[in-house]
N, C-alpha and C positions, 0 to 999 in steps of 0.2 A: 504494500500500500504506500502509495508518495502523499496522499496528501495526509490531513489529521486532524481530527475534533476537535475547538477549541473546549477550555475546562467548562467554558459558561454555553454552550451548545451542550453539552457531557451531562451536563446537570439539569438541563429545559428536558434532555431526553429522557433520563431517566426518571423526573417527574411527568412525565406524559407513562411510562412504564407500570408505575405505582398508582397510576390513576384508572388502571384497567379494572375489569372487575374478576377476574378469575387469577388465581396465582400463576404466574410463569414460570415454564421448565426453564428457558433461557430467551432470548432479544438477542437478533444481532443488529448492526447500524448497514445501512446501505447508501444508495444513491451519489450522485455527483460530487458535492464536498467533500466526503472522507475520502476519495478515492485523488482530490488535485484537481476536479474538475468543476468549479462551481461557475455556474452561471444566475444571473439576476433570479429566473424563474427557478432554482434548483431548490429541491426539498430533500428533506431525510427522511430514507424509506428506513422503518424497522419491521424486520419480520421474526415472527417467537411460534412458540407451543406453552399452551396454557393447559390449565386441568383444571375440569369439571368438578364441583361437589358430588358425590355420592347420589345425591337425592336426584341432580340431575341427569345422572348414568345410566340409572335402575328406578322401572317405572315407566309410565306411561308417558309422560311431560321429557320432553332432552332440554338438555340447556342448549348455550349458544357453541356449533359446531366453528363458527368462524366468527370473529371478531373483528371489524373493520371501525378505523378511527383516523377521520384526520383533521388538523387543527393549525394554529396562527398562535406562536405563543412568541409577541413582542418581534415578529420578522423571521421567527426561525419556521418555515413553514415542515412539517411532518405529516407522514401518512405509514400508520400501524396498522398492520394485519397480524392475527395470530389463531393459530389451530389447535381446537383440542387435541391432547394426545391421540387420540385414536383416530381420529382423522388423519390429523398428522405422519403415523405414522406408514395407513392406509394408504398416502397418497406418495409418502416415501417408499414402501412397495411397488 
């Protein structure tokens, strides 16, 4: 990787992270800037794997399979996706 996150980019993201609603197996960071490549329109793509509550696993009712989120926090634009495990791992199959 050439380019690099700055500390206060680092810190908007992982508050966009903690703001999810299901626990995360991990996040990674994407898109144009971390990589050297920022342009005006550039955002930070983050993509994870989350897990479900139990109650939403087993049972009639599922929770949310995919989790899509994106936001404008003070210019840093972002756009979060993140799959339950088993999705996740399904689709890694």
């Amino acid at each position: 990787m050439t380019g690099s996150v700055t500390a206060d980019a680092l810190e908007r993201l992982r508050r966009a992270v903690a703001r999810q609603p299901y626990p995360l197996v991990f996040a990674t960071v994407g898109g144009a800037p971390p990589y050297g490549f920022p342009s005006p329109d550039s955002d930070y793509d983050l993509r994870g794997c989350h897990v479900l509550p139990l109650r939403e696993v087993v049972g009639l009712g599922t929770g949310r399979e995919t989790v899509e989120a994106s936001a404008n926090d003070g210019g840093l634009e972002l756009d979060l996706v993140t799959h339950d495990a088993r999705e996740f791992f399904g689709l890694l199959l």
